[in-house]
C-alpha positions as CSV (number, residue, x, y, z in Angstrom):
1,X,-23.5,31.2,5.1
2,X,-22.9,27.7,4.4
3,X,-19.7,26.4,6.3
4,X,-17.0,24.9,4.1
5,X,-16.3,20.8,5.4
6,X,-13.2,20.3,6.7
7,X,-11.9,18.3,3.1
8,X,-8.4,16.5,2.5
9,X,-7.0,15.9,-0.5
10,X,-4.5,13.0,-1.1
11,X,-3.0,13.3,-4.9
12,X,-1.7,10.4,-7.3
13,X,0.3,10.8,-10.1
14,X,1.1,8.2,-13.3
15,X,4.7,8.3,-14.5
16,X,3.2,9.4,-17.8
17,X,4.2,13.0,-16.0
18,X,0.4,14.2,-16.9
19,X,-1.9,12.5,-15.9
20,X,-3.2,12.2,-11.7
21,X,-5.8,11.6,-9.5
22,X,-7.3,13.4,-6.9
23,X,-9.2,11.6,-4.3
24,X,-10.9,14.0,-2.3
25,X,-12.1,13.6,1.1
26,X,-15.1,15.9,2.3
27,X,-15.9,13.2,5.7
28,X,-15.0,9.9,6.9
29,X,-17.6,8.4,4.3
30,X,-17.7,10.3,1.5
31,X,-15.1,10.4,-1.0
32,X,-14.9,12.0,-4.7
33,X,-12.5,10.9,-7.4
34,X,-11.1,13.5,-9.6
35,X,-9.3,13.3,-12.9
36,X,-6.3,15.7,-13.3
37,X,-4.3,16.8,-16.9
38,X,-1.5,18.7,-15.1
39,X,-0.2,20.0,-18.6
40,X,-3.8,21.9,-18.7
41,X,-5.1,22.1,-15.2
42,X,-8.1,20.5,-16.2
43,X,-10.3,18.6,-13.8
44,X,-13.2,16.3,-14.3
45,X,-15.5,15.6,-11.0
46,X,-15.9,11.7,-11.7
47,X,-18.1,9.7,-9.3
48,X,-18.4,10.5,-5.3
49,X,-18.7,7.1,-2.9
50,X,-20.1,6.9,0.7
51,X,-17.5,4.4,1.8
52,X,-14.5,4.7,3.9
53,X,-11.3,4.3,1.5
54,X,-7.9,3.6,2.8
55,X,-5.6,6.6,1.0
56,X,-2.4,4.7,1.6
57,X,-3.8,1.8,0.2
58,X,-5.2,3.3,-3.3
59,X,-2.4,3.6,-6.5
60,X,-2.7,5.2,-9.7
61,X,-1.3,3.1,-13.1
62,X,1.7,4.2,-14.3
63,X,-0.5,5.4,-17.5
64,X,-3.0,7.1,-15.4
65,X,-5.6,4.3,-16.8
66,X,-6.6,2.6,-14.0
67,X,-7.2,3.6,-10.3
68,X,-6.6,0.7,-7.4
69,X,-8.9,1.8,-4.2
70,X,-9.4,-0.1,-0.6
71,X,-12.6,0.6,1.5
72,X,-13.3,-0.8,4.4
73,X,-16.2,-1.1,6.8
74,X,-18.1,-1.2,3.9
75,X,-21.9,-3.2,4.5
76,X,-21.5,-6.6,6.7
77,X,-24.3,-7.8,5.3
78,X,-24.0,-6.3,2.2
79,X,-22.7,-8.8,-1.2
80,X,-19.2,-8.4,-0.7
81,X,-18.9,-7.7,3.1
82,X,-17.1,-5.1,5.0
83,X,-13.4,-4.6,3.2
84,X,-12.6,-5.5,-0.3
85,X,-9.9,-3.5,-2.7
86,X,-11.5,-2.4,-6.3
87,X,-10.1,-1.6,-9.5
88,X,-11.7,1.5,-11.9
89,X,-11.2,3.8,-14.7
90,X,-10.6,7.7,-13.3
91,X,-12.2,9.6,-12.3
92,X,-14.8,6.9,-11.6
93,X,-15.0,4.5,-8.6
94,X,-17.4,1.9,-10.8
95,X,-15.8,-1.3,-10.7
96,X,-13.8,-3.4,-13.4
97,X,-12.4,-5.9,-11.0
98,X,-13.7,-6.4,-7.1
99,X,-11.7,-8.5,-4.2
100,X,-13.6,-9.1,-1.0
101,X,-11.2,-9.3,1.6
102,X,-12.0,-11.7,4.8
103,X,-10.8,-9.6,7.4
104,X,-9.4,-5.6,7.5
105,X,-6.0,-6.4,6.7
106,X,-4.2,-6.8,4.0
107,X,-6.2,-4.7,1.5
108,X,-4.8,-2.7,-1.5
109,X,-2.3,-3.4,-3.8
110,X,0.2,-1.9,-6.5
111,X,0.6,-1.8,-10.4
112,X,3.8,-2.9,-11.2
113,X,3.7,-1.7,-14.7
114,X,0.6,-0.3,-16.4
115,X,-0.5,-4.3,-17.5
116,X,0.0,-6.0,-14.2
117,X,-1.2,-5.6,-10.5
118,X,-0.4,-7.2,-7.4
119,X,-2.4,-7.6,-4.7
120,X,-1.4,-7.3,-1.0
121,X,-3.8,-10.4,0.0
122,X,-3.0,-13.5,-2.7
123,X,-6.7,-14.8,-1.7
124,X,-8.6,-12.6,-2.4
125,X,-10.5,-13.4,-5.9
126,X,-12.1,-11.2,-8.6
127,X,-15.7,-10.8,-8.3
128,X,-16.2,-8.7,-11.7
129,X,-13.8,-9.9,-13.9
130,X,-14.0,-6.7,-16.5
131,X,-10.5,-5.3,-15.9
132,X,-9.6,-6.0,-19.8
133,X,-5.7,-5.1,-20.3
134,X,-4.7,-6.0,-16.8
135,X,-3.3,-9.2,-15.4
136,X,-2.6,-10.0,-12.2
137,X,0.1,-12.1,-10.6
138,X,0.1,-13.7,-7.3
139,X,2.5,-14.8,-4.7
140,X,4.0,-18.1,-5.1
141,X,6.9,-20.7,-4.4
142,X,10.2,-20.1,-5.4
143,X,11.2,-22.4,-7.8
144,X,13.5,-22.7,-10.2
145,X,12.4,-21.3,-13.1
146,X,10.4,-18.7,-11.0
147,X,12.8,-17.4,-8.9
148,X,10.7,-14.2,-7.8
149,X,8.0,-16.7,-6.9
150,X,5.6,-14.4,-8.6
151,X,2.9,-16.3,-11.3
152,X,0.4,-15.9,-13.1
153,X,-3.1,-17.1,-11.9
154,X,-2.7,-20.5,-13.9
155,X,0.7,-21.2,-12.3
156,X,3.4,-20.4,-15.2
157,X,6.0,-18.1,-14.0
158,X,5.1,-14.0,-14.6
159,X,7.0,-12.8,-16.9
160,X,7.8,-9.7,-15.2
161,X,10.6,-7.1,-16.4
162,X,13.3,-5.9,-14.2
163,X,11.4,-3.0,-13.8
164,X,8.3,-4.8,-12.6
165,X,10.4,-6.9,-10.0
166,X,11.8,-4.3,-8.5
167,X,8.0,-2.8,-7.9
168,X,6.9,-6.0,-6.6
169,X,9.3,-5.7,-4.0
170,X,9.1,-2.8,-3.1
171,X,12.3,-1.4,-4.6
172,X,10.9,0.4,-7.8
173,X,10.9,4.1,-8.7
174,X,6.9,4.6,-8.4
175,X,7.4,5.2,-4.5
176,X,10.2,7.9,-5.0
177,X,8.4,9.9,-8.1
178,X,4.9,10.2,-6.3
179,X,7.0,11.3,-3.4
180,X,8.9,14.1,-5.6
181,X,5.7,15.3,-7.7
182,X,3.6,15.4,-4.1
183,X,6.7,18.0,-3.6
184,X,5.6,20.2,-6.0
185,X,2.5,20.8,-4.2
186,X,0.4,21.6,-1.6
187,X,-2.9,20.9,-0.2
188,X,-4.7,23.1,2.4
189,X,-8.4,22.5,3.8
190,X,-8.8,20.9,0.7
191,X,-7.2,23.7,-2.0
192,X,-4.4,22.4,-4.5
193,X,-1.7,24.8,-4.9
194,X,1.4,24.7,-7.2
195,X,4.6,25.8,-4.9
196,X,6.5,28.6,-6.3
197,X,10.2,29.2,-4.4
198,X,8.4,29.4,-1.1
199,X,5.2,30.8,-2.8
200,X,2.0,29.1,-3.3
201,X,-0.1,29.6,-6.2
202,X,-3.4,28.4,-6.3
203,X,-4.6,25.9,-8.8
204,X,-8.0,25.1,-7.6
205,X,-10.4,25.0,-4.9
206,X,-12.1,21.9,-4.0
207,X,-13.9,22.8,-0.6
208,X,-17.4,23.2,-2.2
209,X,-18.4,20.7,-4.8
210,X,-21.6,19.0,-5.0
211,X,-21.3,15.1,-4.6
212,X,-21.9,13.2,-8.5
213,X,-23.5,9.8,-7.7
214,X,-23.5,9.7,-11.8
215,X,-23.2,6.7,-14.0
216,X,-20.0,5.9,-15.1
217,X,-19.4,5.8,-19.2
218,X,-18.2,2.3,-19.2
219,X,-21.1,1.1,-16.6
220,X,-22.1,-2.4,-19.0
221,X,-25.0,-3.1,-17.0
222,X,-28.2,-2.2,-18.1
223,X,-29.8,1.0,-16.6
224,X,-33.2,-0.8,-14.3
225,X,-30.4,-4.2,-13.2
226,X,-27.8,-4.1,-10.4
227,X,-27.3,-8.0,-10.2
228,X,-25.2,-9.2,-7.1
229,X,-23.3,-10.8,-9.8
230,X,-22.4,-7.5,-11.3
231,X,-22.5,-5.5,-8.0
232,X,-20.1,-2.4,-8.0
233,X,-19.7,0.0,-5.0
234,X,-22.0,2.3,-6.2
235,X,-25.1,0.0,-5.7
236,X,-25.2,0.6,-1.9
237,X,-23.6,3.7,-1.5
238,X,-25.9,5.2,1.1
């Protein structure tokens, strides 16, 4: 008998209220992504990476369009070095956008809506430059004019709603609803269960899948060229 890994499963929910993400865990170096329709229960098994990805540094879009992801010691000699922060499209982990990161800390990021991210390290640049329908805004002087001190990458202030401020710092409702859908379930040894009262029903089990090293369906490149210029995570993922 084959013995089940020991698997966590950290869960990420969009404020559409139906669509998440499950990134599963089977070891320190191997991760799946999963898409979840929580009106159906349906899952899709995207992509699995062997990198180590920072959970509390990986964030859904508030549309469930986009998934944010941090890995660290990744390849020191590899094109992007050991830490960098990724944007996909879930339940893949192929890369739209790509920051290297100089050293292990800051990595990740948040969306503050479901057209604009924010990155925890302001130097970090783009390396992919595909993530169409997302802008980012950096960290900048306070000015008048700008006086979040939040700009776009050509200078001009962001214009940000007050809903956006408040998630860039760090006084938005994204933190409070992922903490009250998380609340409605549970995750054991790497089952999803729905809680009931103080009863658990089970929604899935995730202990035994197969890793997918599978090409994503919006993968541009062409099938025989993995160019550093249009490296993704996938292309040294052993």
């Amino acid at each position: 008998m084959t013995e089940a890994p020991d698997v966590r499963l950290y869960l990420f929910f969009a404020q559409d209220g139906r669509s998440a993400a499950i990134l599963r865990r089977a070891r320190d170096r191997q991760y799946d992504l999963i898409g979840w329709d929580r009106a159906t229960d349906r899952f899709e098994h995207g992509q699995t990476i062997r990198k180590y990805v920072v959970p509390e540094s990986c964030a859904l879009s508030p549309d469930g369009a986009h998934f944010l992801y941090a890995v660290r010691i990744a390849a020191p000699m590899g094109a992007v070095g050991e830490y960098y922060t990724a944007i996909s499209r879930p339940p893949f982990f192929t890369a739209l956008a790509l920051f290297p990161h100089a050293g292990p800390w800051p990595l990740g990021g948040r969306f503050l809506d479901s057209a604009t991210i924010l990155l925890d390290d302001d130097s970090a640049q783009d390396r992919i430059g595909r993530a169409d329908g997302l802008t980012r805004v950096i960290r900048g002087a306070v000015a008048k004019g700008c006086t979040s001190g939040l700009r776009l990458a050509s200078g001009a202030p962001a214009p940000l709603s007050k809903a956006a401020l408040a998630e860039a710092v760090g006084s938005g409702t994204d933190g409070a609803w992922q903490a009250s859908q998380r609340a409605l379930y549970d995750t054991l040894g790497g089952t999803l269960y729905r809680r009931r009262g103080l009863e658990l029903e089970l929604i899935r089990d995730f202990r035994m899948i197969e890793p997918q090293f599978i090409r994503a369906p919006y993968d541009w490149r062409p099938l025989d060229s993995a160019t550093e210029a249009a490296w993704h995570p996938l292309d040294d993922r052993a």
